[in-house]
C-alpha positions as CSV (number, residue, x, y, z in Angstrom):
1,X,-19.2,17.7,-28.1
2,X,-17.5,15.5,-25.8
3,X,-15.5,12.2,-27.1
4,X,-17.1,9.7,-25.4
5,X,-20.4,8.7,-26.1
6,X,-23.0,7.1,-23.5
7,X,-23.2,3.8,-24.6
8,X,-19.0,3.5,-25.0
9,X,-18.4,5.6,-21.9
10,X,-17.7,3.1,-19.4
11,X,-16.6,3.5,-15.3
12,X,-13.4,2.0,-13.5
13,X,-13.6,0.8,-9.7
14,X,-10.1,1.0,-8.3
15,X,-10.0,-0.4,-4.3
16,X,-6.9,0.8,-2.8
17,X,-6.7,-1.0,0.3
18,X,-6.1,2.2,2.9
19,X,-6.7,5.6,0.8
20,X,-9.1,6.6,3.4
21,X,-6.1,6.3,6.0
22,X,-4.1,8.8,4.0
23,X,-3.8,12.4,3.1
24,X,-2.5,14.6,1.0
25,X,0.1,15.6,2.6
26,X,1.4,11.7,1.6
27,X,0.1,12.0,-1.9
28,X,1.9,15.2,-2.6
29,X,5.0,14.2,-0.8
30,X,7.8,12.5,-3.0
31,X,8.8,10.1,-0.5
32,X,7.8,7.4,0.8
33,X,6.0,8.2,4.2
34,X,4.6,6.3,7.4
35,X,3.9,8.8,9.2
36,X,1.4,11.6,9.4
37,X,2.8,15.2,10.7
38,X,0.0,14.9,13.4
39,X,0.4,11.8,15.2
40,X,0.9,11.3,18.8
41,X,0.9,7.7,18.4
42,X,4.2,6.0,19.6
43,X,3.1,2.9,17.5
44,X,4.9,2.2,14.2
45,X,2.5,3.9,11.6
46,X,1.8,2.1,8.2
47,X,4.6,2.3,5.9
48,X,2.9,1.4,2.9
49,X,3.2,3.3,0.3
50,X,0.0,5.2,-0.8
51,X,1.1,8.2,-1.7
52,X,3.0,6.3,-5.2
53,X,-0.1,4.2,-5.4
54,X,-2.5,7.1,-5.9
55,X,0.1,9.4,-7.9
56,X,0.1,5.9,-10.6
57,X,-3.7,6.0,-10.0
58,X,-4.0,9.3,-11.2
59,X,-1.7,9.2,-14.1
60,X,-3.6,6.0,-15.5
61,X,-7.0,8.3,-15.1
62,X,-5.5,11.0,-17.1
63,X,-3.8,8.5,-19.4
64,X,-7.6,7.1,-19.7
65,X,-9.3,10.6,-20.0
66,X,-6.8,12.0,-22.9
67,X,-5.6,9.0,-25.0
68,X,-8.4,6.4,-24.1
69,X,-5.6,4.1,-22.5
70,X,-8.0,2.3,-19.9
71,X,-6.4,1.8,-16.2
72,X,-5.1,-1.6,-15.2
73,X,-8.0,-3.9,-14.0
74,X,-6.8,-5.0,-9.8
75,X,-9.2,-7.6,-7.8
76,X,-11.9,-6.2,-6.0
77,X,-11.2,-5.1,-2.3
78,X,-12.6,-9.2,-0.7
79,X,-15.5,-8.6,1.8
80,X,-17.0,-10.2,4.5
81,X,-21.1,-10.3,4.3
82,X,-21.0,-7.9,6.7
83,X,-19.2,-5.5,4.5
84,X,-15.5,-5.6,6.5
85,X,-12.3,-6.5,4.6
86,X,-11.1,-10.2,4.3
87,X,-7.7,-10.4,5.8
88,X,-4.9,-12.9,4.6
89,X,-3.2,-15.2,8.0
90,X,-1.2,-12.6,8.1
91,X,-3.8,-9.5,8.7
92,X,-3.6,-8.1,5.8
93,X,-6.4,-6.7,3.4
94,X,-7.5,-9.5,0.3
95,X,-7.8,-8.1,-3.0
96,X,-7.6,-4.2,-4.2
97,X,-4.6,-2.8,-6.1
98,X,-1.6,-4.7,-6.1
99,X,0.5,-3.8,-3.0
100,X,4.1,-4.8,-2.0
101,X,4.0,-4.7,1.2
102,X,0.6,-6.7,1.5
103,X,2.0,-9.8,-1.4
104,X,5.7,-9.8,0.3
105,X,4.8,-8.9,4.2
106,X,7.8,-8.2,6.7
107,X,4.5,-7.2,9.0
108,X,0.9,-6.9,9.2
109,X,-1.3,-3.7,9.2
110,X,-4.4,-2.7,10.9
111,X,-6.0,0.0,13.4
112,X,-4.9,-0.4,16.6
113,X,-7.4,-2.1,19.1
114,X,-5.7,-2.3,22.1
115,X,-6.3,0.0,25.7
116,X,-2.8,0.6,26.5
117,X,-2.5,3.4,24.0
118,X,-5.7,5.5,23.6
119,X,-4.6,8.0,21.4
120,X,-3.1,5.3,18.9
121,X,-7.5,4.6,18.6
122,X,-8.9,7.6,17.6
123,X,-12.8,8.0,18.3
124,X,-13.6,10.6,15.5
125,X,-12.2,11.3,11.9
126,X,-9.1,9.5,10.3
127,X,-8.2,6.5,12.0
128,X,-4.2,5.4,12.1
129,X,-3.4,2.0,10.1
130,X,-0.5,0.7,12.2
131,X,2.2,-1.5,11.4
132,X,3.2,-4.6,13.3
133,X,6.6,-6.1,12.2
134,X,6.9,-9.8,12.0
135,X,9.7,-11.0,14.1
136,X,13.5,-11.8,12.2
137,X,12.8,-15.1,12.7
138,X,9.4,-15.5,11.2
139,X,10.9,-13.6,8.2
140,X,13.6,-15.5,7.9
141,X,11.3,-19.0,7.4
142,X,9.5,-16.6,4.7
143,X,12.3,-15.8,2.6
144,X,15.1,-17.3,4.1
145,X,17.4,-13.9,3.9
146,X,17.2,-10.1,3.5
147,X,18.9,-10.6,0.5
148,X,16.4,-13.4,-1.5
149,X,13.2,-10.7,0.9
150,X,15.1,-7.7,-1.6
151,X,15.4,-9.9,-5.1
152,X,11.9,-10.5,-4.7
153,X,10.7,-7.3,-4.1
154,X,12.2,-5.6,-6.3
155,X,10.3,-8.3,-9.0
156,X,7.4,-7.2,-7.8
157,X,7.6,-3.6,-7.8
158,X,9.1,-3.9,-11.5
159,X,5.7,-5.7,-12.1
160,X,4.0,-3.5,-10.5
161,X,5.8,-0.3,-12.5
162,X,5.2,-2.5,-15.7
163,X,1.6,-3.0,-15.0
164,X,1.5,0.8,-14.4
165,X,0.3,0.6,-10.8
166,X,3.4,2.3,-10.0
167,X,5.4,5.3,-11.7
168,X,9.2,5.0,-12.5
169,X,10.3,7.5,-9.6
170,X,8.0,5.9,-6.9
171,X,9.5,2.6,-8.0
172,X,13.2,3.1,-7.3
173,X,12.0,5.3,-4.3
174,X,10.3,2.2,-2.7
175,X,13.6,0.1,-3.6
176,X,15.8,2.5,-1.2
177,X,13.2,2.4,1.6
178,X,12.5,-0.9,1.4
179,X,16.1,-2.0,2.1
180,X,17.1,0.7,4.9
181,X,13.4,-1.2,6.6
182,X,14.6,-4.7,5.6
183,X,18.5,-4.0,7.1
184,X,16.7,-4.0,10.6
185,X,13.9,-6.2,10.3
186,X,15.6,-9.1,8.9
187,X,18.6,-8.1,11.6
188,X,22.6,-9.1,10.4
189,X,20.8,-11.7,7.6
């Protein structure tokens, strides 16, 4: 006889704003990855980081499934009435889990939707989420260095790791490739 009993068993909804633009080759992967092994894009590819977001996904639903320990509660994914994702003024998604890289932005992400580079829009299956980096300049009027960008980053992903939407490892991991992406997006700041 199972644990749980109909009228205490009770469901979790988890948006994670991308999943479907990942695979496992990412999720299995211990780095951090932006790239998929089969892309002929020549477009940056997303760098966030959805491989550690599912991994601390699917620790909390084992965590929920042997000890009771219910998953942290995120926003709901924001929608349009038409059903497409809210974006903030910088592009990216509203609500769903908690992401770095969307609450501190060195760029925006999004499918590509220009003509220049067909095979950056794919027709069928997976489409690429692409990432367009904000100009030094721009970054430098949002957090005035690379060094105040990195402090506050690395609050976040603590908070993140202490909400348990990330896992120890995947924490530090994110640390090390957020500064080798900051050292040129931010320039000699």
């Amino acid at each position: 006889m199972s644990k749980f009993s109909t009228d205490t068993l009770r469901a979790r909804l988890n948006a994670e704003n991308g999943p479907a633009h990942t695979n496992r080759w990412e999720v299995d992967l211990p780095q951090i990855s932006g790239s998929t092994p089969d892309s002929d894009c020549p477009l940056p590819l997303s760098d966030v980081p959805l491989g550690p977001l599912a991994r601390a996904v699917l620790h909390n639903l084992r965590l929920w499934i042997v000890d009771g320990t219910a998953p942290p509660h995120a926003l709901q994914l924001r929608l349009d009435r038409d059903g497409k994702v809210l974006r903030d003024h910088h592009g990216n998604p509203l609500g769903g889990i908690p992401i770095a890289e969307f609450a501190l932005p060195t760029a925006s992400y999004d499918i590509y939707r220009g003509a220049q580079y067909p095979q950056c829009a794919r027709a069928e299956g997976r489409p690429l989420l692409l990432r367009q980096d904000f100009p030094s300049r721009i970054l430098e009027t949002m957090y005035g260095s690379r060094a105040n960008y990195l402090g506050k980053y690395d609050d976040y992903v603590d908070s993140l790791l202490a909400d348990r939407w990330l896992l120890p490892a995947d924490t530090e991991n994110m640390k090390k490739s957020v500064r080798r992406r900051a050292e040129s997006s931010f320039g000699g700041t």
